[in-house]
C-alpha positions as CSV (number, residue, x, y, z in Angstrom):
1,X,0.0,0.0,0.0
2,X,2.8,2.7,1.0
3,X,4.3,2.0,-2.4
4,X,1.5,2.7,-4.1
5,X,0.8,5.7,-1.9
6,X,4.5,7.2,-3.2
7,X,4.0,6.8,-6.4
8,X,0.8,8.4,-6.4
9,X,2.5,11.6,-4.7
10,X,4.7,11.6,-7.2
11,X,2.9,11.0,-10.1
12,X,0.6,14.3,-9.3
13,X,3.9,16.2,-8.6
14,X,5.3,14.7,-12.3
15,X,1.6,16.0,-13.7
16,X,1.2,19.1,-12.0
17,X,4.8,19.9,-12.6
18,X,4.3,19.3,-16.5
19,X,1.4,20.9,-17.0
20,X,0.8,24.5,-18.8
21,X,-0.9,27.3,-16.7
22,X,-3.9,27.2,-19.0
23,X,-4.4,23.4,-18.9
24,X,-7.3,21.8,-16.6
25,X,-6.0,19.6,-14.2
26,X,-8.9,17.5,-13.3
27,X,-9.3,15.9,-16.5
28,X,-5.6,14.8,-16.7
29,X,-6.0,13.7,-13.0
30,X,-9.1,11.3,-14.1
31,X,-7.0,10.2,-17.5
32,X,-3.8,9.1,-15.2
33,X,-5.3,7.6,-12.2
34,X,-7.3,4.8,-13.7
35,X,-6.2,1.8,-15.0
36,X,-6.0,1.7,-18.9
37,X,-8.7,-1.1,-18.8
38,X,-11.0,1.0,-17.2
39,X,-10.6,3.5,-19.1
40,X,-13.7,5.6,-21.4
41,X,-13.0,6.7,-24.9
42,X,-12.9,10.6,-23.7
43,X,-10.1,9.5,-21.0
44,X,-8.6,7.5,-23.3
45,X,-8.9,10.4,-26.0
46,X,-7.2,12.7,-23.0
47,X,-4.7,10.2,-22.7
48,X,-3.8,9.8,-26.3
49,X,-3.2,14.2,-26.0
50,X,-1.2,13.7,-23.7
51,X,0.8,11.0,-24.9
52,X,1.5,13.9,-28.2
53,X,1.6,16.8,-26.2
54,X,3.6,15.9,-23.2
55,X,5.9,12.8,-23.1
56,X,7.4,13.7,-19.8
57,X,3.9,13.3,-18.1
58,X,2.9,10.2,-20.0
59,X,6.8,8.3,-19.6
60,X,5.4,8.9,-15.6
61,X,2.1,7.3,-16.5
62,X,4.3,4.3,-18.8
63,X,6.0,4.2,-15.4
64,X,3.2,4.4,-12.8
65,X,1.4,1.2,-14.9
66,X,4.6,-0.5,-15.1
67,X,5.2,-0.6,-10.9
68,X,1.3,-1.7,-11.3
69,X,2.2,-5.3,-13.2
70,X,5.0,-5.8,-11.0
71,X,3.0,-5.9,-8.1
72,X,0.2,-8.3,-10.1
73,X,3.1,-11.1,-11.7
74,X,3.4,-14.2,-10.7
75,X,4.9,-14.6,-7.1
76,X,8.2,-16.7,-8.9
77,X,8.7,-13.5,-11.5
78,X,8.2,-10.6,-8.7
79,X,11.8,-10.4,-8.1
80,X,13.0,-10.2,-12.1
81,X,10.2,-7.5,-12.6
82,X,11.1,-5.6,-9.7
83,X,14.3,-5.7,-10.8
84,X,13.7,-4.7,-14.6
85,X,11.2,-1.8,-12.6
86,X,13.8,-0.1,-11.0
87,X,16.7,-0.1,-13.4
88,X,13.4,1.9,-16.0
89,X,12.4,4.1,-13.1
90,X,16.7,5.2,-12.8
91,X,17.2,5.6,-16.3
92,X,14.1,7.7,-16.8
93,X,15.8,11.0,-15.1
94,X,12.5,11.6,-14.0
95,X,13.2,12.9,-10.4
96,X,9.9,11.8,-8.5
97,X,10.4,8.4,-9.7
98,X,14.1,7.9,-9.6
99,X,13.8,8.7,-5.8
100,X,10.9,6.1,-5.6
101,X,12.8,3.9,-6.9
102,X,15.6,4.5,-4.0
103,X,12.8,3.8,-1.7
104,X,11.7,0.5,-3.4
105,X,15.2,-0.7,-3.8
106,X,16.1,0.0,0.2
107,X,13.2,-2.2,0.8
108,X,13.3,-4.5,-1.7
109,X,14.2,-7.5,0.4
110,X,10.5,-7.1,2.4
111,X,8.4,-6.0,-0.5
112,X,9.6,-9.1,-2.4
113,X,8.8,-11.2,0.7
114,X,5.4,-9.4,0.8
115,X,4.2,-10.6,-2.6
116,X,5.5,-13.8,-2.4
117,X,3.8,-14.8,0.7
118,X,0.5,-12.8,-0.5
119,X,1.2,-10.6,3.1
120,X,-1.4,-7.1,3.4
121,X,-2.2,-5.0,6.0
122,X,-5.1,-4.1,4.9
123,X,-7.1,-5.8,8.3
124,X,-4.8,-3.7,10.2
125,X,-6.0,-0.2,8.1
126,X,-9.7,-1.4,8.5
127,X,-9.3,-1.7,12.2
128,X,-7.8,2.0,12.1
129,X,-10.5,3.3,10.1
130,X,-13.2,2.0,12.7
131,X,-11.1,3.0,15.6
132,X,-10.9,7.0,13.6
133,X,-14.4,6.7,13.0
134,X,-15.3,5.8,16.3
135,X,-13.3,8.9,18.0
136,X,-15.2,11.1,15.8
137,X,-18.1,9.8,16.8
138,X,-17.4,9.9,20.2
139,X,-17.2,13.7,20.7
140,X,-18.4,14.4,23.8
141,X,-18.1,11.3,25.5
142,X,-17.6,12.3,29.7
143,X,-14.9,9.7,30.1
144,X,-12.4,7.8,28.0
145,X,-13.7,4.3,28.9
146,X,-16.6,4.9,27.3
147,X,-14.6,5.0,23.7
148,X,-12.6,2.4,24.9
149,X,-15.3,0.5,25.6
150,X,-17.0,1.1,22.2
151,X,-13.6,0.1,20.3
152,X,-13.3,-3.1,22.4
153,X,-17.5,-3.8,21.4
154,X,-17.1,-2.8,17.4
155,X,-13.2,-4.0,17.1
156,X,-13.9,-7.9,18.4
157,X,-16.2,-10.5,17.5
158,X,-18.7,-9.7,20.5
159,X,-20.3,-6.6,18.3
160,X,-22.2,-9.7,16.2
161,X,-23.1,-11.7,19.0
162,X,-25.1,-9.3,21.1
163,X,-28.7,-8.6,20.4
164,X,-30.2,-5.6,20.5
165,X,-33.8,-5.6,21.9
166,X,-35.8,-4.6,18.4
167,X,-33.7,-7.7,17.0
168,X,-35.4,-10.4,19.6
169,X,-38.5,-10.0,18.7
């Protein structure tokens, strides 16, 4: 997730960096972000502009769909694409991405490891985004128990076992 999270960042500071004054950002955004089999024939249209009109920008996007594949090959290729990845993302002399690739290749050993043993953390941000929601909620609670309480309820198993009275009847 955090890689994907960096090369985001980057590819909006590779877009925005790019860009004209005159030229609408939202559009390009839209045309960038989603995957090229998702794409509509405006977006793709937008995409074939600025393929012509800006090669820096769309070498990023070549780039940003390339890290994409690495992460879905075939745990037994992950390391020979990583690899292939990084040595692209150096030669590119596009700044954003050759510092992402730094910061790929200093963790290389783990991400590796990650695919190959199909590792997320995504249980671990779902807790966190019950346990953010929950704070907000709790605004105005008199005492902190009572939040902790309300993680402990929502967070474990026992939030699906208990009935509520308008349920037993």
């Amino acid at each position: 997730m955090h890689c994907s999270l960096l090369r985001k960042r980057d590819e909006d500071w590779l877009r925005i960096s790019s860009l004209p004054c005159g030229v609408s950002c939202r559009t390009t955004r839209v045309a960038l972000g989603k995957n090229p089999e998702n794409l509509t024939e405006h977006q793709q249209s937008c995409l074939d502009e600025i393929k012509e009109l800006y090669p820096k920008m769309f070498r990023g996007y070549q780039l940003k769909e390339g890290l994409r594949k690495v992460f879905q090959c075939r745990k037994d290729t992950i390391e020979k694409e990583l690899k292939a990845w990084l040595s692209w993302a150096c030669r590119s002399k596009l700044k954003p991405f050759v510092e992402l690739s730094k910061k790929i290749r200093r963790h290389k050993d783990a991400i590796i490891a990650t695919v190959r043993h199909g590792l997320s953390n995504a249980r671990i941000e779902s807790i966190n985004n019950k346990i953010k929601v929950l704070i907000r909620k709790s605004y105005g609670f008199r005492n902190i128990q009572n939040l902790i309480g309300m993680i402990m309820i929502v967070c474990s198993r026992l939030y699906y076992e208990i009935k509520l009275s308008y349920e037993l009847r």
